[in-house]
C-alpha positions in Angstrom: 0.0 0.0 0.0 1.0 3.5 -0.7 2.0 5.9 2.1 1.0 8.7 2.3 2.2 12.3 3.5 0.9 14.4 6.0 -0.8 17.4 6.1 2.6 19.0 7.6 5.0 17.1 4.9 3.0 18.3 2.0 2.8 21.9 2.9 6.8 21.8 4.0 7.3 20.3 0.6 5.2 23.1 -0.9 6.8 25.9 1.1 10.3 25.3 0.3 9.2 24.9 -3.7 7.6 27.9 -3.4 10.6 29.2 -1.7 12.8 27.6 -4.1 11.1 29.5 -6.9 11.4 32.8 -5.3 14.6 32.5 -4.5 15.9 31.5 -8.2 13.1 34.1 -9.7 14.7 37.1 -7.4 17.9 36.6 -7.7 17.7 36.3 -11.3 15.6 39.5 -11.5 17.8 41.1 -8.9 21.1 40.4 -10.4 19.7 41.5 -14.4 18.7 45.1 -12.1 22.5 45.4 -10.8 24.1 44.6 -13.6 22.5 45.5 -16.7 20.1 48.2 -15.6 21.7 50.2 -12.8 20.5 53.2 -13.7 16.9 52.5 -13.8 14.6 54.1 -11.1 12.2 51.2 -11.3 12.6 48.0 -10.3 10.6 44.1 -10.7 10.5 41.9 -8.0 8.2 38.6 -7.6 8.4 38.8 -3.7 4.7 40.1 -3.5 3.6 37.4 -5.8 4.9 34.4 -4.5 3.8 36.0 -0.9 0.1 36.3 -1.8 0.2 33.4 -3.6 1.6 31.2 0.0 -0.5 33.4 2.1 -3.8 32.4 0.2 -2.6 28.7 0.0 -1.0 28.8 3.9 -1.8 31.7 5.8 1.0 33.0 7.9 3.4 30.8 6.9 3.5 33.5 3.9 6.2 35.4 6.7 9.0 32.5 5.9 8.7 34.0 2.1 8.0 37.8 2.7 11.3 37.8 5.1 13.2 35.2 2.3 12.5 37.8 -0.6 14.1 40.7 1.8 17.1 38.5 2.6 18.0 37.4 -1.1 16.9 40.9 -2.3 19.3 42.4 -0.2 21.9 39.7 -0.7 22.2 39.8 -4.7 21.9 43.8 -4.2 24.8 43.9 -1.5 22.3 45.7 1.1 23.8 47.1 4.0 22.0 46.0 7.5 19.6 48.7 7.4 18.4 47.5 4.3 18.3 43.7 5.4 15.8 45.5 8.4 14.0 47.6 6.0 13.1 45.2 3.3 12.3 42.1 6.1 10.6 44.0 8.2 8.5 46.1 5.8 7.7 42.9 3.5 5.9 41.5 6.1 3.5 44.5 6.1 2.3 42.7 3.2 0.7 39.9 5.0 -2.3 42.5 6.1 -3.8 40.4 2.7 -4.9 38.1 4.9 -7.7 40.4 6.1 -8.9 40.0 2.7 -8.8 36.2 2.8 -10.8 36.0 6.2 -13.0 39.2 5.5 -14.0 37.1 2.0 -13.3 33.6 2.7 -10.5 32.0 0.5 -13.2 30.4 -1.7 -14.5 33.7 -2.6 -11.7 35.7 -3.2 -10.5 33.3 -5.1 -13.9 32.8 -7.7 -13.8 36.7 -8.1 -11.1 38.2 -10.5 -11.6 41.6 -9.1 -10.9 41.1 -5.7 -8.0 38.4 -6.5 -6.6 41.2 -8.1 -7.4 43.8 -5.9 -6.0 41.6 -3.0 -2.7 41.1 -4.9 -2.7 44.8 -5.2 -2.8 44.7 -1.4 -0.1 42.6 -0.4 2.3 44.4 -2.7 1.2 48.2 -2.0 1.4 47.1 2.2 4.9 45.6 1.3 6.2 49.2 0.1 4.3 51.2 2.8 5.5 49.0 5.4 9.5 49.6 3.8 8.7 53.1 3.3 8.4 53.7 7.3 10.6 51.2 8.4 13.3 53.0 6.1 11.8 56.3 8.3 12.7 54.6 11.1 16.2 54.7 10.5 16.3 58.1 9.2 15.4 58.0 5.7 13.9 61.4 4.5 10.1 61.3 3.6 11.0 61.6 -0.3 13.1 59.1 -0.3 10.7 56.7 1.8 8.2 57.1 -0.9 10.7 55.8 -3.8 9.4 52.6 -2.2 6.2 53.3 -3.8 6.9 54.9 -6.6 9.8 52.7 -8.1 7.6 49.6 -8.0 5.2 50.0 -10.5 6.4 47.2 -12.3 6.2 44.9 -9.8 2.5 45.7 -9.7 1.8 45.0 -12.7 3.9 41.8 -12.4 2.3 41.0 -9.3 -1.3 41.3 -10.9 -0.6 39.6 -14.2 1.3 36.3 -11.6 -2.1 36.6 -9.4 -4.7 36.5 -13.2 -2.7 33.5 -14.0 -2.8 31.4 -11.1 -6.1 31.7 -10.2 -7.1 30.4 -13.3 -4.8 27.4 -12.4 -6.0 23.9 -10.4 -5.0 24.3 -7.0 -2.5 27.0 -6.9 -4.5 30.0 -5.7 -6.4 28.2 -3.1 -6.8 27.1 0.7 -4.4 24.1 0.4 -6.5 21.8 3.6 -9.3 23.2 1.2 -7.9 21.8 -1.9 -6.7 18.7 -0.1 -10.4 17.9 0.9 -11.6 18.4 -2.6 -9.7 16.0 -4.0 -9.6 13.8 -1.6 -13.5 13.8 -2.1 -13.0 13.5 -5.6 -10.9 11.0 -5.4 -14.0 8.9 -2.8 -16.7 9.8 -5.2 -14.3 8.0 -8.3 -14.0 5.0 -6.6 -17.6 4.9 -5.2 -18.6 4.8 -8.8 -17.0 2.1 -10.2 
């Protein structure tokens, strides 16, 4: 007979792919910025993405990814330690989403391309506010706080183009003990009908 996981050995499995995937898709994005477009005043990241994406399928466990997409950001950039703090801290602004997801219920945000976009908007737009006054916190003049905002429209639109495409996907853009109960039913009401 098979064996099967647990609940907790599927979702670590799933958090550190989705991890993986961040890691390799901001590095990539991060290193392209430093060295072939250092001049530019905007910039892409996928940290908001994969974020909303883990804090619709897990909840808070979105934190592990919000914090990872500071630390690599900062890492491939050569941040100082204020920046590691800044870009940590103020990413996990970005988990106020969840009020979206329990306001809603993961079922229905999910079903509604408005509001999947509009929570995607969320989690990135908390993400720079909350960098924006952590970077006040250590002295960082209001003007230049706001460059948080301002130099990340891309990643908006990146963030709402990943968040239209996964919804539309099996599985990806849902409750995961949600989605594990679906198919497990599925899977009951196959057999039952043979």
């Amino acid at each position: 007979m098979k064996e099967q996981r647990t609940v907790g050995q599927y979702r670590a499995i799933d958090l550190s792919l989705f991890a993986l995937m961040l890691i390799l898709s901001e590095t990539v994005i991060v290193s392209a910025a430093v060295k072939w477009f250092p001049n530019e005043p905007y910039t892409v990241s996928a940290v908001a993405a994969v974020t909303a994406i883990v804090l619709m399928r897990w909840g808070l466990w979105a934190a592990l990814h919000a914090v990872l997409g500071g630390i690599v950001f900062c890492l491939v950039s050569h941040g100082t330690l204020a920046q590691f703090a800044i870009y940590c801290i103020g990413n996990l602004f970005g988990l106020t989403g969840l009020a979206w997801i329990r306001a809603l219920g993961a079922e229905r945000l999910r079903e509604d391309s408005f509001k999947s976009l509009a929570y995607g908007f969320t989690v990135l737009l908390c993400m720079q506010l909350g960098r924006g006054l952590v970077s006040l916190l250590f002295g960082t003049k209001p003007a230049v706080a706001a460059g948080f905002v301002t130099t990340d429209v891309i990643s908006c639109l990146f963030t709402l183009l990943i968040i239209w495409i996964v919804r539309r996907l099996d599985g990806v853009f849902e409750d995961q003990i949600h989605y594990l109960r679906r198919v497990n039913k599925e899977r009951e009401e196959e057999k039952g009908g043979f």
